[in-house]
C-alpha positions as CSV (number, residue, x, y, z in Angstrom):
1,X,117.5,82.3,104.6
2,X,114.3,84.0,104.9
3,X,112.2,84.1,102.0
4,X,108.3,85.8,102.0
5,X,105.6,83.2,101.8
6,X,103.0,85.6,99.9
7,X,104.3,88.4,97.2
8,X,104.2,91.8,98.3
9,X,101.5,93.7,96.8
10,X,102.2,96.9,94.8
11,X,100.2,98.6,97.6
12,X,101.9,97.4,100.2
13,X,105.3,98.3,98.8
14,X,104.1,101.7,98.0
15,X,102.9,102.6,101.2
16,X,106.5,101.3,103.3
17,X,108.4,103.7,100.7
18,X,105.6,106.9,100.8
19,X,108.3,108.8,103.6
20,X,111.4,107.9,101.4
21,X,111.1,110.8,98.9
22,X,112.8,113.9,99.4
23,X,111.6,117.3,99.7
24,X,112.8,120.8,98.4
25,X,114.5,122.7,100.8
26,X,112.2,125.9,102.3
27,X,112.6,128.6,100.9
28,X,111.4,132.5,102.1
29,X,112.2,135.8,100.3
30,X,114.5,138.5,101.7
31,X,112.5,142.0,102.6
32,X,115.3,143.8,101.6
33,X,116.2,142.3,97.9
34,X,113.5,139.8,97.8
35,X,116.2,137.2,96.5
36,X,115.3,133.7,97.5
37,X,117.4,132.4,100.8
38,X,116.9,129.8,103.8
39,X,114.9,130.8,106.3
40,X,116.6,131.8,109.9
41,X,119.9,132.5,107.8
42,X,121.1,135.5,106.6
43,X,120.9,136.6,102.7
44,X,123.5,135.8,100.0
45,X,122.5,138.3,98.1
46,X,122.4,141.7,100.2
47,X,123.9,140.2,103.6
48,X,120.9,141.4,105.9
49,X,119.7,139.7,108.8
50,X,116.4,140.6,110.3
51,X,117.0,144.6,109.1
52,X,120.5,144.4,109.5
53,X,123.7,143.8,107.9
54,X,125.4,140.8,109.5
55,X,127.8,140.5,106.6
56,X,129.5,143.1,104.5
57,X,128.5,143.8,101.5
58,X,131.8,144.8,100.1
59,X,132.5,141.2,100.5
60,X,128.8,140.0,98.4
């Protein structure tokens, strides 16, 4: 069984876990509501898609 020779220092350990964290989605406002949404997807809010309206709003 492997075991380390030297202890890891706190540095060390930090620096091989810096790119585990996670990040908060992106997040762009709509030009028509100005809701919060994902960008390159249409709104959830007034169902418009670069100007127009991919999904009906009788269905928002």
């Amino acid at each position: 069984m492997a075991v380390p020779k030297k202890k890891t220092s706190k540095s060390r350990k930090n620096m091989r876990r810096a790119h585990d964290f996670l990040t908060a989605p992106a997040t762009s406002t709509c030009p028509q509501c100005k809701a919060p949404k994902l960008p390159h997807r249409a709104c959830g809010s007034c169902g418009t898609y670069k100007g127009k309206e991919v999904i009906p709003s009788d269905n928002v």
